[in-house]
N, C-alpha and C positions, 0 to 999 in steps of 0.2 A: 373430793369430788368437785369438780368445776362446773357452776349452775350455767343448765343450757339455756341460752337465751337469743332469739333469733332477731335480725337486723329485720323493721319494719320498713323494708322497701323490697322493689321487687327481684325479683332471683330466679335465674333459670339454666339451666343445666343442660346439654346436649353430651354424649356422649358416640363416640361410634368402635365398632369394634373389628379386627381386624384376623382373620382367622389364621393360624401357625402354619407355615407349610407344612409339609407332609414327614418332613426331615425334624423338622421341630414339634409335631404335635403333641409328642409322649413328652415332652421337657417344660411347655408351658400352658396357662389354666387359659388366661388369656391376654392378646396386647390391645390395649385400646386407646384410644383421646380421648378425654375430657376436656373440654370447656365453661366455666362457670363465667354467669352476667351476674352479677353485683352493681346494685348503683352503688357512687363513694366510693368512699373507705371500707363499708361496709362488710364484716363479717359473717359467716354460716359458721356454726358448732357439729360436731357431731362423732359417733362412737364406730370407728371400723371393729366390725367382728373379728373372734378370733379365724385366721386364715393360714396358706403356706407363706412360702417366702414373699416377697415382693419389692421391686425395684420400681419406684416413683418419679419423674425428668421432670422439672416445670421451668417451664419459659420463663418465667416472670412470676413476682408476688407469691415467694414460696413461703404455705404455711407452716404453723406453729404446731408440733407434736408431741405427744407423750404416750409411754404405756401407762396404762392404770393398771396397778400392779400391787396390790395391798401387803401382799407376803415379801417383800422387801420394802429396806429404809431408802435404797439406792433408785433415785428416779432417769429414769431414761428417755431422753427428750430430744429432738433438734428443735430450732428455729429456723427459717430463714432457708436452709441449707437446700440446693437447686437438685439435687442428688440425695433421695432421701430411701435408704433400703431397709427393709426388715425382716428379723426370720420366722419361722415359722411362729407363730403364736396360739399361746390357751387365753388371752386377758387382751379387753378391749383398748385399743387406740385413739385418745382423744385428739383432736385436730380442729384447728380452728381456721377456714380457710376463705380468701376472697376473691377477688375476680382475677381467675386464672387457666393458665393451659397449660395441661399435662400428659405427659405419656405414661401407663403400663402398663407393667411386666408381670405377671403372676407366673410364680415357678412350683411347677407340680415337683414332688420328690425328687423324679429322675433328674430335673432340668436342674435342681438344689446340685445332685449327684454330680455332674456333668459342667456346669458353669462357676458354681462355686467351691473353693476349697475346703472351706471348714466343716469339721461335722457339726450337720442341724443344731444338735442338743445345746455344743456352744455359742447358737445365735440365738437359741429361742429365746421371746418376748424382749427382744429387744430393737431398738430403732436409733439410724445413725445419718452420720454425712456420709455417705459412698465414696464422695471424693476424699475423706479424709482418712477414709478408713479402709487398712490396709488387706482387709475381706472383698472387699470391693471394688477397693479402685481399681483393676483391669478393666471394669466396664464405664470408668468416669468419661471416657468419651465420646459416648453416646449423648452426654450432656449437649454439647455444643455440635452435634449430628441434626440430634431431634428439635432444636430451636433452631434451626437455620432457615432465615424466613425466604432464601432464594430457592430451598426445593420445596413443593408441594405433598398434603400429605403420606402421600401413596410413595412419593421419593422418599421421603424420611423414613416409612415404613423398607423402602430396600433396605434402606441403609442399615437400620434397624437390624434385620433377618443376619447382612454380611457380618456384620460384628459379634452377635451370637454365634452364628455356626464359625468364626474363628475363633471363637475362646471354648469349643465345647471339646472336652475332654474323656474320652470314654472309659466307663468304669466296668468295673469284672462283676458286678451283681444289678447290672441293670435290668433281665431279666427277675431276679427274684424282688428289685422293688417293685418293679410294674405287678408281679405277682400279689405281694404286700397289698398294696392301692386297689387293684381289682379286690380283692376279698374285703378290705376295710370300707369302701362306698356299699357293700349289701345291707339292707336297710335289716334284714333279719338275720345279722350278725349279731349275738349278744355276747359269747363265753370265747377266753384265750383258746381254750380248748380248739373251736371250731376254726377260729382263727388260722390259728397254724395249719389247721387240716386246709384249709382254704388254700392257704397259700402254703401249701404242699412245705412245711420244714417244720424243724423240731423247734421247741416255745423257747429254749434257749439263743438260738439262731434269728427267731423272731424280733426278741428283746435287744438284740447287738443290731440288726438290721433297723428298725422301729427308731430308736435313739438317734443312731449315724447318719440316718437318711431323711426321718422323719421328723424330728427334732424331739420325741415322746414317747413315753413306754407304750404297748402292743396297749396293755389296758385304760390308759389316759386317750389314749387316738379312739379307740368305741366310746367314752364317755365324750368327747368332742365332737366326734358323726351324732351322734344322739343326741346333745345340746343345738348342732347344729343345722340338725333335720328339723325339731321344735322352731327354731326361731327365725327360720326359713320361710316355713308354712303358716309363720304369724304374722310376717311383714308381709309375705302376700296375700293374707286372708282378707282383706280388705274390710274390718272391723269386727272380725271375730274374735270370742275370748279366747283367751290362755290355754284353757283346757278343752277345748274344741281341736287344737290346734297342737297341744305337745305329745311326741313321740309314746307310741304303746307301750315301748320297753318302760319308763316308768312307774317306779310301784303304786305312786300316787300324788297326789299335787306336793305339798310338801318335798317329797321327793325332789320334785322338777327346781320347785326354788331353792331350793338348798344347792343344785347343782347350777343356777342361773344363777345364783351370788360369787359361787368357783368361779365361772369362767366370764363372765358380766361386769365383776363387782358391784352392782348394786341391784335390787327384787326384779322381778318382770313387773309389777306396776310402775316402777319410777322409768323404770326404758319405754315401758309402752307412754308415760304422759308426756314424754320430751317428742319436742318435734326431728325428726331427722331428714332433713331435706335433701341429704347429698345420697343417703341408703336410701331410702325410696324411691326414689327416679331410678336410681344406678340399677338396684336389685330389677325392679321391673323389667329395666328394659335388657337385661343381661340375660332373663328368663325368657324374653321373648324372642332374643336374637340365639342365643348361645345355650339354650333347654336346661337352664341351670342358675337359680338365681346367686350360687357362693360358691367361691373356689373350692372349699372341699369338700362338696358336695360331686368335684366333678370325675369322671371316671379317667384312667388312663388314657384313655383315646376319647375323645370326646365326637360324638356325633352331629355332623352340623348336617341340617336342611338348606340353608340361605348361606347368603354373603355377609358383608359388614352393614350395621347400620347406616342408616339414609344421613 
C-alpha cells in the first residue's frame, strides 16, 4: 500500500461535463474535462473506486497508475502513458497525478459491448497504454483530437462524439444488457433469483451475459452495487460515520468491512483518514451536475435536468 501523502501547496480542480448525445447515451456513464492547478512539480494521491470501463486522454503530465489488487503477484500499472484505459473493476486504482488536463470516457456495459472487442471479464482490474494495446488502440486517436490546442473545447468534444459513433458496432444482446443494468442499479435488489426475474431470463443466461458484458458474475455485480452504494453516501455524507451511512442490505458492521477490505483493499478507517482531493471535488460535483455521484451507480439512461458544468 502506497502512504498517501498530499503536496503542501495549493490545488484545485475544475472539472466540467459534457452530456452523450442521444445516440450515445445508453453506451456511455459520462464524458468530461478535468483540469488540475498544482503548484511545482507537485503531486495529489489518490484511490479511483471500483468502476466500468474507462478510457483517460491527458494533454500533458500523464500520471502514474496502478491497480491495487492483493489477490495477484502480477502488478498492473502504466506511467506516463498519454492513453491510459481500464476495464471494468472490483479493486481500487492508485494514481498519483499533477498538474494536468484530461479527457473522459466512462463506458456503461453497452458502450463496453459496442466499442470495444474483448469480453469485459478479460479486461477486468486491469490498466494499460491504449496506444499500445491492441484492445484499444482503434481509439488511440482520439489522443492527438482531444489535445489539439487550435480547437476549443466544445470542438474537441465534436470530435470526440464523430469518432465513437464510427467505431460503434452493434451487438444482438443490447437489449438484454440494458435489461441486465436496469435491474442491477435497484437498490432493493439482493438475490440472483430476483435478478433474473428482473431482467426477464434464465440465471444461466444471466451468468454468460454478467461475465461478457459486464466484466463479473450476476452475484459479484450486487455485492459491488452494495459496496458502492455505502461508499457513495460516505463521501458525500459530509462527516458522517460508517454506519450512518452503509447500505441496509448488510448484516452488520463487520460484515460491511469484510466487504470494504474485498473491494478497497484496505478497512474503511484507513480510506476514511487519507485525504482524497481528486474524489471529493470530482464525486460532488458529478452529483450535482449528472444526479449521480459514481459510474455504477448510474442507470441505463441516465436523466439529466441541466447542461455541462460552468
Amino acid at each position: 500500500m502506497v502512504h498517501d501523502q498530499q503536496p503542501e501547496t495549493n490545488f484545485d480542480l475544475a472539472v466540467r461535463f459534457f452530456p452523450p448525445p442521444e445516440d450515445l447515451a445508453a453506451c456511455l456513464t459520462t464524458v468530461y474535462l478535468l483540469e488540475t492547478k498544482i503548484g511545482g512539480d507537485a503531486k495529489v494521491t489518490d484511490y479511483l473506486q471500483p468502476e466500468w470501463g474507462n478510457l483517460r486522454f491527458f494533454c500533458h503530465n500523464a500520471p502514474y497508475a496502478r491497480v491495487v489488487n492483493p489477490d495477484t503477484s502480477e502488478v498492473t500499472s502504466v506511467d506516463g502513458a498519454r492513453f491510459q484505459a481500464t476495464g471494468p473493476s472490483s479493486k481500487p486504482v492508485y494514481f498519483e497525478m499533477g498538474e494536468t488536463r484530461m479527457w473522459g470516457i466512462g463506458l456503461k456495459p453497452l458502450g463496453w459491448a459496442q466499442l470495444i472487442a474483448q469480453p469485459a471479464h478479460e479486461s477486468a482490474n486491469t490498466i494499460c497504454d491504449g496506444e499500445r494495446d491492441p484492445t484499444f488502440r482503434h481509439l488511440a486517436g482520439l489522443c492527438d483530437l482531444l489535445c489539439d490546442p487550435s480547437h476549443d473545447d466544445d470542438a474537441q468534444f465534436a470530435k470526440l462524439v464523430g469518432v465513437l459513433r464510427d467505431n460503434l458496432q452493434p451487438t444482438r444482446d443490447e437489449a438484454r444488457i440494458i435489461a441486465i443494468h436496469e435491474a442491477m442499479v435497484d437498490p432493493y435488489l439482493t438475490s440472483i433469483d430476483d435478478f433474473a426475474d428482473a431482467a426477464a431470463m434464465h440465471k444461466r443466461t444471466l451468468e454468460r451475459l454478467c461475465n461478457r458484458h459486464f466484466g463479473f458474475s450476476p452475484r459479484f455485480l450486487l455485492r459491488r452495487q452494495r459496496m458502492m452504494r455505502s461508499l457513495a453516501a460516505f463521501m458525500l455524507s459530509e462527516g458522517e460515520s460508517w454506519s450512518r451511512t452503509i447500505d441496509r442490505h448488510y448484516h452488520d458492521q463487520p460484515h460491511f468491512v469484510r466487504e470494504f477490505h474485498e473491494f478497497m483493499g484496505m478497512s474503511p478507517t484507513e480510506y476514511a483518514t487519507m485525504d482524497h482531493p481528486i474524489l471529493d471535488a470530482f464525486m460532488t460535483e458529478r452529483q450535482r451536475i449528472w444526479g449521480s455521484p459514481v459510474q455504477t451507480l448510474d442507470k441505463p439512461r441516465q436523466d439529466l435536468d441541466g447542461g455541462s458544468a460552468p
